[in-house]
LUMMARGU-520571 format. One record per residue (C-alpha): x, y, z; residue number from 0. Coordinates in steps of 0.2 Angstrom, whole numbers. Layout:
+-------+-------+-------+-------+
:    xx :    yy :    zz : vovex :
+-------+-------+-------+-------+
:     X :     Y :     Z :   NUM :
...
+-------+-------+-------+-------+
This chain:
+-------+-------+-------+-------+
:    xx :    yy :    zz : vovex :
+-------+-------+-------+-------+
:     0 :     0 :     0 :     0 :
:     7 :    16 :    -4 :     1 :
:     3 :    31 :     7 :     2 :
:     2 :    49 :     0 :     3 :
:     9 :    62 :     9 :     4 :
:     9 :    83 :     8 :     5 :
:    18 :    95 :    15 :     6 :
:     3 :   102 :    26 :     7 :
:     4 :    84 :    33 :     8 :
:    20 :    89 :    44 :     9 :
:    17 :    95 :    60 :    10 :
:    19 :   114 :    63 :    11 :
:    20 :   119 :    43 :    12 :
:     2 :   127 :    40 :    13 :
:     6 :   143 :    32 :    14 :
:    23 :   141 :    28 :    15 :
:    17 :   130 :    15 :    16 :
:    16 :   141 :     0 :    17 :
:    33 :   150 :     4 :    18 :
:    44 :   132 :     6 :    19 :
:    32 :   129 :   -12 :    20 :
:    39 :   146 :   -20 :    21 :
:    57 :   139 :   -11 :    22 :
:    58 :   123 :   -22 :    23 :
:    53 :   113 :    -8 :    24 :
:    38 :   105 :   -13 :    25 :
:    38 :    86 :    -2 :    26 :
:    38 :    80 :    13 :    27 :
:    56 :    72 :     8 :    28 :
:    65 :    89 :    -1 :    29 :
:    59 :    97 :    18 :    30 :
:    68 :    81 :    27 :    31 :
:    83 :    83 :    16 :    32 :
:    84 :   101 :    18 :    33 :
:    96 :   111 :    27 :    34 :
:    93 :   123 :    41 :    35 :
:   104 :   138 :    37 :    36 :
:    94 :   137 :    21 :    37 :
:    77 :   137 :    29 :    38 :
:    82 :   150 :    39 :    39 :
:    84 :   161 :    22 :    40 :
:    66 :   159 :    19 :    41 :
:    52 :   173 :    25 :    42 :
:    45 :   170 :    43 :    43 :
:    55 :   156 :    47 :    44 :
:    67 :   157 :    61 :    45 :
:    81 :   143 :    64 :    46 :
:    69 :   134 :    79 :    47 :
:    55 :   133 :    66 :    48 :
:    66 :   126 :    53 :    49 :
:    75 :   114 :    65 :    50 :
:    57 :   107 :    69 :    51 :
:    52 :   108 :    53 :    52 :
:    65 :    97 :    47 :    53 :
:    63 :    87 :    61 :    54 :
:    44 :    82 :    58 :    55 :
:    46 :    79 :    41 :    56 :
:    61 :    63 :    46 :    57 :
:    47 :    59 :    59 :    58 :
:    31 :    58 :    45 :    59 :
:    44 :    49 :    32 :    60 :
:    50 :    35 :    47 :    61 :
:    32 :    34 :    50 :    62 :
:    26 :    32 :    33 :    63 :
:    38 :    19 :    31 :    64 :
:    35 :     6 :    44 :    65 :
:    15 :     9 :    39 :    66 :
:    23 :     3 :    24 :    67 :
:    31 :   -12 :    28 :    68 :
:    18 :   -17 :    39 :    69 :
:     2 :   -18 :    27 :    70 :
:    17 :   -28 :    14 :    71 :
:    18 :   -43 :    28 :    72 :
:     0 :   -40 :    31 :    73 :
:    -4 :   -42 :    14 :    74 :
:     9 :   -56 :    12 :    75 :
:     3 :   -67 :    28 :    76 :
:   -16 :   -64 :    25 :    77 :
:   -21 :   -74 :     9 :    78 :
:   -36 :   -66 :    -1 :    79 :
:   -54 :   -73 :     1 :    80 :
:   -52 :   -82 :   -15 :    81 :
:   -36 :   -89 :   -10 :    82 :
:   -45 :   -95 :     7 :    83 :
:   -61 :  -101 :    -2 :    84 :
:   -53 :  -111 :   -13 :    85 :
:   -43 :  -120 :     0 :    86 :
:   -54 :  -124 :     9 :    87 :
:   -65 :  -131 :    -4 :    88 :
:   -50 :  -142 :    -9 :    89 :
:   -49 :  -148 :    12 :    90 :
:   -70 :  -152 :    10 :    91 :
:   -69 :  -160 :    -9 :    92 :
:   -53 :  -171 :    -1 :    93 :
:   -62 :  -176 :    17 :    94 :
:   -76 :  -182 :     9 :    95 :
:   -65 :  -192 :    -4 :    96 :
:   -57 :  -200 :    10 :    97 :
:   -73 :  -203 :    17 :    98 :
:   -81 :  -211 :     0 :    99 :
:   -64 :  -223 :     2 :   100 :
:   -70 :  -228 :    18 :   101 :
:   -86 :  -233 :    14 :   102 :
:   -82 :  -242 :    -2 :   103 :
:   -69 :  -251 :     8 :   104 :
:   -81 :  -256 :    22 :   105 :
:   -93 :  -261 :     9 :   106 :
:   -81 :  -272 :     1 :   107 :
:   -80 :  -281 :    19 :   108 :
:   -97 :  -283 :    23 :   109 :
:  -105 :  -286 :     6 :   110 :
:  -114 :  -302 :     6 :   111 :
:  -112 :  -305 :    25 :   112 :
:  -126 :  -311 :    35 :   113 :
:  -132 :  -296 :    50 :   114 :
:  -128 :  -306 :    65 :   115 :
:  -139 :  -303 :    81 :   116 :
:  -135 :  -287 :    93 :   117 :
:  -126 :  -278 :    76 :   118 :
:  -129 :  -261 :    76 :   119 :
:  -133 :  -255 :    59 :   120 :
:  -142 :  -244 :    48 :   121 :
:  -155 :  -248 :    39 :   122 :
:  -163 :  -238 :    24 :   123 :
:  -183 :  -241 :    19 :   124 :
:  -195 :  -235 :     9 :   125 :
:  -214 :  -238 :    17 :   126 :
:  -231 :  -240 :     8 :   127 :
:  -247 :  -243 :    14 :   128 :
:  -257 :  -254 :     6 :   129 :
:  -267 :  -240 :    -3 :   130 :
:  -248 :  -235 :   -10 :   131 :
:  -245 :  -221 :    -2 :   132 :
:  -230 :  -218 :     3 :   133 :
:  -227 :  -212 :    22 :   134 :
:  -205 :  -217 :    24 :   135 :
:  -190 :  -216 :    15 :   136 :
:  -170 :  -215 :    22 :   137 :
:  -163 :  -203 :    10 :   138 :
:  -170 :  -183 :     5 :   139 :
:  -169 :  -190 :   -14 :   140 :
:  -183 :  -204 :   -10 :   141 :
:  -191 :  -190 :    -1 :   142 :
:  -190 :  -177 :   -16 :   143 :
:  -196 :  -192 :   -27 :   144 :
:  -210 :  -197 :   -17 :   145 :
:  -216 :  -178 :   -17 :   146 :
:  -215 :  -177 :     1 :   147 :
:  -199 :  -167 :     6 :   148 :
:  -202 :  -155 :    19 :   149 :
:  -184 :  -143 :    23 :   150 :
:  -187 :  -140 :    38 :   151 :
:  -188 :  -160 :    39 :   152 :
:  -173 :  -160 :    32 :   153 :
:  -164 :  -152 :    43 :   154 :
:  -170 :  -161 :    59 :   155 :
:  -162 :  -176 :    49 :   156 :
:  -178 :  -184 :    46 :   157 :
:  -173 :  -191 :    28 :   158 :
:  -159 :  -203 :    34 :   159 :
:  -159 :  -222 :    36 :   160 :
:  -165 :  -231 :    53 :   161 :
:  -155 :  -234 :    67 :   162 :
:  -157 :  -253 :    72 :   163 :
:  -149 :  -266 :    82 :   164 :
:  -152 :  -283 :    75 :   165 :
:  -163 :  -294 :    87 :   166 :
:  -170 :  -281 :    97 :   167 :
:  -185 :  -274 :   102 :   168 :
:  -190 :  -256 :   101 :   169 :
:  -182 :  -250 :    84 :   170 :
:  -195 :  -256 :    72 :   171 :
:  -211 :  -266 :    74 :   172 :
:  -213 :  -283 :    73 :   173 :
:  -212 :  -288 :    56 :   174 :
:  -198 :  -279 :    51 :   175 :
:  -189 :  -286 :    67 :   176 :
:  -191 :  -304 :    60 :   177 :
:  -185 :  -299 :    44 :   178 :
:  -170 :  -289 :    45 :   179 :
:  -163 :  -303 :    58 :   180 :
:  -162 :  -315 :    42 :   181 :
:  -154 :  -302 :    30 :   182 :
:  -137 :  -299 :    23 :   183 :
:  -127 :  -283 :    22 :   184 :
:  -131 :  -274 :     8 :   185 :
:  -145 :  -286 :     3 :   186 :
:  -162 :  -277 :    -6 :   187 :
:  -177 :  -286 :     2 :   188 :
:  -196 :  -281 :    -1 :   189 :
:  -208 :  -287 :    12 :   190 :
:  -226 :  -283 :    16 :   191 :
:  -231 :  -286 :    36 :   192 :
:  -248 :  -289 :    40 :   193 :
:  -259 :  -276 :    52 :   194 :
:  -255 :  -290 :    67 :   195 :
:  -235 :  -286 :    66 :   196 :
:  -233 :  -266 :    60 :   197 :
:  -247 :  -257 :    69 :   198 :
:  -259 :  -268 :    74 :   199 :
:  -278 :  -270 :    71 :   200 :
:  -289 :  -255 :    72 :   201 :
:  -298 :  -258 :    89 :   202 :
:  -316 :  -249 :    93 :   203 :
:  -310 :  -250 :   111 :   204 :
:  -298 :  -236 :   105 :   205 :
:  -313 :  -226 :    98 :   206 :
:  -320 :  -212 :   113 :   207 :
:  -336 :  -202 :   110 :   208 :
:  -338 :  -185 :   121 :   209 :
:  -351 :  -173 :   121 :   210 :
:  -347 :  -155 :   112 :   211 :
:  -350 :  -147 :   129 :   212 :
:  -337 :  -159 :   139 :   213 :
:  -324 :  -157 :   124 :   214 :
:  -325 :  -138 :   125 :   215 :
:  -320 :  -140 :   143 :   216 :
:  -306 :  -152 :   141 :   217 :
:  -300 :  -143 :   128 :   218 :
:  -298 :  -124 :   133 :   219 :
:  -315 :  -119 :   130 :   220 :
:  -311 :  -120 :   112 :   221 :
:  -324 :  -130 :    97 :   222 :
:  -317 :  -148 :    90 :   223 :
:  -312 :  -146 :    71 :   224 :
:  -312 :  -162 :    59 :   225 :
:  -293 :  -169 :    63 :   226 :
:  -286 :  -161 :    76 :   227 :
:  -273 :  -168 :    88 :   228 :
:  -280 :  -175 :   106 :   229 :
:  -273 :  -179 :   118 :   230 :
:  -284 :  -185 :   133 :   231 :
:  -280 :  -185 :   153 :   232 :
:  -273 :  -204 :   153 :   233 :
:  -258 :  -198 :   139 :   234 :
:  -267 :  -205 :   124 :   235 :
:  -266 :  -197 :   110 :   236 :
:  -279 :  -198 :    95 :   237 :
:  -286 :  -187 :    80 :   238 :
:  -304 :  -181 :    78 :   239 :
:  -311 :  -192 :    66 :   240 :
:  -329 :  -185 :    67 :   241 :
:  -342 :  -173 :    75 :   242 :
:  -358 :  -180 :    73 :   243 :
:  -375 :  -176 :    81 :   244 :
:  -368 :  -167 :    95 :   245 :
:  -355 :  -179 :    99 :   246 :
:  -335 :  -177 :    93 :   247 :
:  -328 :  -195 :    89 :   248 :
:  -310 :  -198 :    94 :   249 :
:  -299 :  -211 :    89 :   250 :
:  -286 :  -214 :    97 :   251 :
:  -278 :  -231 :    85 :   252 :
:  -265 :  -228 :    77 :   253 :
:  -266 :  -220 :    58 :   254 :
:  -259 :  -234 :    50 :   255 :
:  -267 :  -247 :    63 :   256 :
:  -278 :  -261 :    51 :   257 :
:  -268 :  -260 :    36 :   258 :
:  -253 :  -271 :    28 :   259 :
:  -238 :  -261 :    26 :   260 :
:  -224 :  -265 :    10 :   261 :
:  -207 :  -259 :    14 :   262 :
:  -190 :  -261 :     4 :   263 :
:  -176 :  -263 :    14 :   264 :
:  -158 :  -263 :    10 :   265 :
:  -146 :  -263 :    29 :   266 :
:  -133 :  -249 :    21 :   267 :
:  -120 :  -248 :    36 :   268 :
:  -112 :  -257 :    52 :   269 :
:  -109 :  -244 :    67 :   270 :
:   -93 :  -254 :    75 :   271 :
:   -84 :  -239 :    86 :   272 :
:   -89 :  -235 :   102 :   273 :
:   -92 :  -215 :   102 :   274 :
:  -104 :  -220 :    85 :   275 :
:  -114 :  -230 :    95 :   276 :
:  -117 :  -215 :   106 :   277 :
:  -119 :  -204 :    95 :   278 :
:  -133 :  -213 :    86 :   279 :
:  -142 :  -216 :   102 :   280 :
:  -141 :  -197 :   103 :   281 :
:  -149 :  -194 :    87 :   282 :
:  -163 :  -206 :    90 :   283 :
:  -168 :  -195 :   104 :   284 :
:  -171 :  -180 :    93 :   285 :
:  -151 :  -172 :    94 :   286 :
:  -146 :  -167 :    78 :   287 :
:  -132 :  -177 :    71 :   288 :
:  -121 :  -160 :    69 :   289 :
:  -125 :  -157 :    88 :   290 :
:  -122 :  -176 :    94 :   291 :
:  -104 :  -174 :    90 :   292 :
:  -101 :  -161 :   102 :   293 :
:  -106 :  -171 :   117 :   294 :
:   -90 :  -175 :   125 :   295 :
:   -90 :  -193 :   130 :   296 :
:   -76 :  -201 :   141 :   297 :
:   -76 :  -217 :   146 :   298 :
:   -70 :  -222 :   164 :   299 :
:   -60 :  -238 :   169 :   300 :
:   -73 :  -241 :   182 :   301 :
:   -88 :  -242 :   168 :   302 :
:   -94 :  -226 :   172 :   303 :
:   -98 :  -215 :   155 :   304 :
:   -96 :  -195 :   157 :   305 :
:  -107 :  -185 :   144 :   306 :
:  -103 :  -167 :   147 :   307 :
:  -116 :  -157 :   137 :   308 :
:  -111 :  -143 :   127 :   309 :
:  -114 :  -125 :   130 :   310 :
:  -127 :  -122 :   117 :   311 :
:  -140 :  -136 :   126 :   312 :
:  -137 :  -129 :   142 :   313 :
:  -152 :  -121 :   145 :   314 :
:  -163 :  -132 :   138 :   315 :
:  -174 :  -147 :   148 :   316 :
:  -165 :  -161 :   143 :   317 :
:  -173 :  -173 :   157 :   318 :
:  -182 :  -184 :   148 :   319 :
:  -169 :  -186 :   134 :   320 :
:  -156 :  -188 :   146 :   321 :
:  -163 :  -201 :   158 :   322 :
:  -168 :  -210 :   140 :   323 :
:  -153 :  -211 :   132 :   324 :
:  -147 :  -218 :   152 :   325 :
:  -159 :  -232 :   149 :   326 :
:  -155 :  -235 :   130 :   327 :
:  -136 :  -235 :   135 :   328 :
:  -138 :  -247 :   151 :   329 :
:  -149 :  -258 :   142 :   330 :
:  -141 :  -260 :   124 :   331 :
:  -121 :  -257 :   129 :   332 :
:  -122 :  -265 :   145 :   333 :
:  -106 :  -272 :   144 :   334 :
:   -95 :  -259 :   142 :   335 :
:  -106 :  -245 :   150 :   336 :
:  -114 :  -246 :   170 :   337 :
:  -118 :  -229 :   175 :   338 :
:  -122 :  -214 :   163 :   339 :
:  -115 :  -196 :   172 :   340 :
:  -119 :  -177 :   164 :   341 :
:  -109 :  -167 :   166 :   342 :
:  -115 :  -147 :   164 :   343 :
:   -99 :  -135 :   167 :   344 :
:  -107 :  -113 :   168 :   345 :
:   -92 :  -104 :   163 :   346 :
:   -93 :   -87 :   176 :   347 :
:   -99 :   -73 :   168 :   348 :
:   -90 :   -55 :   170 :   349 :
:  -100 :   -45 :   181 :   350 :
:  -108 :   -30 :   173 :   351 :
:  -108 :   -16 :   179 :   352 :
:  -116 :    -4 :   187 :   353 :
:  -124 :    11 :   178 :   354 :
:  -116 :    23 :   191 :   355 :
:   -98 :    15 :   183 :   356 :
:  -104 :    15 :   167 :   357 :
:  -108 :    33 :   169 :   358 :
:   -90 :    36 :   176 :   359 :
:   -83 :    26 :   163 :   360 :
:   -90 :    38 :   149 :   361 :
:   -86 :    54 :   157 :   362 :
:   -68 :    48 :   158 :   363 :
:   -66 :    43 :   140 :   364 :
:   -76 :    61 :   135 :   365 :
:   -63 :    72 :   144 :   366 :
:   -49 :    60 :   136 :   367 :
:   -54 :    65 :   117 :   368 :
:   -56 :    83 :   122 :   369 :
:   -39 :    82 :   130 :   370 :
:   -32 :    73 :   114 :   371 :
:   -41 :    85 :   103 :   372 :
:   -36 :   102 :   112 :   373 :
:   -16 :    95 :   112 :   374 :
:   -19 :    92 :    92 :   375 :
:   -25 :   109 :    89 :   376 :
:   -12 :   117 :    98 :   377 :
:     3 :   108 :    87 :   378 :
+-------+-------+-------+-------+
C-alpha cells in the first residue's frame, strides 16, 4: 500500500506552506533533506522553526515507512478470500473423498455377509401402505421423489436411514424385526407385514365419543375441528375423526393401525466404534447429528460414561432425553457402559456493571478526546 503524503501533513508547517512551495521545496522528503541555514533564508522562518520543521518531516517519512512495511507482511501473511475459499474447498472435496474410500472399503468387507444378532446398523426403507402411499423413506432424494420433502424435515435429519440393532425390540415393529434378523449386508429385500405385526388392528375399544359441551371443557374452552390432535387426561393421543350429532368421535388407533404395510429394505451400514454408538443413540432422541458430535463422551475404567453437554444445550430441559438415552445405554451397551454421568460446566460470567460505573466510565473517555483534541490543535 502506498501512502500519500503533503507537506501540510507535517506538523507545525500550516502557512509556511506556500513560501517552502515558492522555495523549491515542494515534499515532505526535499523538507527532510533540507538544510537549516537554508530554511532560515526563507520569510518568517526562524532557525527553531526550521529545525522542527526538518525534524517532523524525518518523523512523517519514518512513520510512513513502517506503515509501509507493515500492510506488505500484512498483505503477504493474510491470503485473499479467493485464496482462502478455494482451500478450503479443496480440504472439504478431499475429506469427503477420504470418506467415499472408507465406505467403499467397508462395503467391500461386509457385502454379502449375513447381519448377526445385537449388530448395530443402519437400515434404509421406503414404506407403503397398502393403498400406496408412501409415508417413509431413508434418504431426501426418495423424499424429493416421493413428493414429500419438507426442509425444515430436512434439517432435523428426518430423511436418513434407521438406526437398528439386530434382534432387538423397540427399533422397528414386529415384522420388520423378523426380517432384517435373516438379511445380509447390503441385501435389497421387499416385504409386506400384515396389520397383526406393523401397527396392529384397528380396535373400537380405542374409539372415545364426548359430548361438544365436555370437549370444549377439556380442551380450553375452544370447538373440536375435523382432525385435530388430542390428547386426553390418561396420555393418549388420538385425532378427531368426526363430530356428529352433538358428539365429537376420537380415535385414538393408530393412523396406519388395520392396514398391511410394503417396505424395501436394503441394511446400508455397520456402526462398529464406540463413540458412534453413542452418537446414534443421541440422534434417536431428537439431537441433531451435527450437535451429537459435540457431546464430550469419556469413558471411565470403572464403567462409568461421562457425557458433558455442550454450552449451546445448556439451557434447555434435557430430562427426559437424558434419563432415556441412560436407559437405552444401560440396556443395549451394558457391557462396556454401567452408570451414565452429565456433566454441565457454567463458565462465570463477567460481572456488569453498574450504571453509576458505566456513567463514570464515559465521562472519563469524554474528557480524554477533548484532551487529545485540544493537544492536536495546539501543534
Amino acid at each position: 500500500m502506498v501512502f500519500s503524503m503533503n507537506l501540510e501533513d507535517v506538523k507545525g508547517v500550516g502557512k509556511k506552506k506556500d513560501v517552502l512551495i515558492e522555495a523549491g521545496i515542494e515534499s515532505v522528503e526535499k523538507l527532510a533533506n533540507a538544510s537549516v541555514e537554508d530554511l532560515t533564508q526563507l520569510k518568517g522562518i526562524g532557525k527553531a522553526t526550521a529545525e522542527k520543521f526538518v525534524s517532523n518531516a524525518k518523523e512523517l517519512l519514518s512513520e510512513s515507512k513502517e506503515s509501509t512495511i507493515e500492510s506488505d507482511d500484512s498483505v503477504l501473511e493474510q491470503p485473499s478470500e479467493d485464496v482462502e475459499k478455494a482451500k478450503k474447498e479443496e480440504e472439504e472435496t478431499k475429506k469427503l473423498e477420504e470418506e467415499a474410500k472408507k465406505l467403499e472399503e467397508k462395503k467391500a468387507k461386509l457385502e454379502g455377509k449375513k447381519a448377526e444378532e445385537g449388530d448395530f446398523v443402519l437400515l434404509k426403507m421406503t414404506a407403503r401402505t397398502q393403498k400406496g402411499k408412501i409415508f417413509r423413506v431413508s434418504s431426501e432424494e426418495d423424499a424429493k421423489k416421493a413428493g414429500m420433502y419438507e426442509e425444515e424435515k430436512a434439517q432435523q435429519g428426518y430423511y436418513t436411514p434407521e438406526f437398528v440393532i439386530i434382534g432387538k425390540p423397540g427399533f422397528l415393529n414386529e415384522g420388520l424385526t423378523e426380517t432384517v434378523k435373516d438379511m445380509n449386508y447390503f441385501q435389497k429385500k421387499s416385504v409386506k407385514i400384515p396389520p397383526t405385526k406393523a401397527f396392529g388392528k384397528r380396535d373400537p375399544q380405542k374409539i372415545e365419543r364426548i359430548g361438544i359441551a365436555k370437549f370444549r371443557k377439556l380442551n380450553d374452552g375452544k370447538n373440536p375441528e375435523y382432525g385435530q390432535d388430542f390428547t386426553n387426561k390418561k396420555g393418549q393421543r388420538g385425532v378427531i375423526s368426526n363430530i356428529l350429532q352433538g358428539k365429537v368421535i376420537i380415535d385414538y388407533n393408530h393412523p396406519l393401525a388395520g392396514q398391511s404395510i410394503d417396505y424395501n429394505l436394503e441394511i446400508v451400514d455397520k456402526i462398529e466404534s464406540f463413540n458412534e454408538k453413542i452418537d446414534y443413540f443421541m440422534i434417536s432422541k431428537g439431537i441433531p447429528k451435527e450437535n451429537a458430535s459435540e457431546f464430550i463422551v469419556n469413558l471411565l475404567k470403572d464403567k462409568t460414561l461421562e457425557i458433558t453437554v455442550p454450552k449451546m444445550l445448556l439451557f434447555q430441559n434435557l430430562t427426559y432425553l437424558k434419563f432415556g438415552l441412560a436407559m437405552d445405554l444401560q440396556t443395549h451397551m451394558g457391557d462396556e457402559i454401567e452408570d451414565v454421568k452429565f456433566i454441565e460446566v457454567y463458565e462465570k460470567m463477567p460481572i456488569p456493571q453498574t450504571p453509576a460505573e458505566s456513567v463514570m466510565q464515559k465521562v472519563e473517555e469524554y474528557n480524554k478526546e477533548q484532551e487529545q483534541d485540544s493537544v492536536e490543535k495546539k501543534s
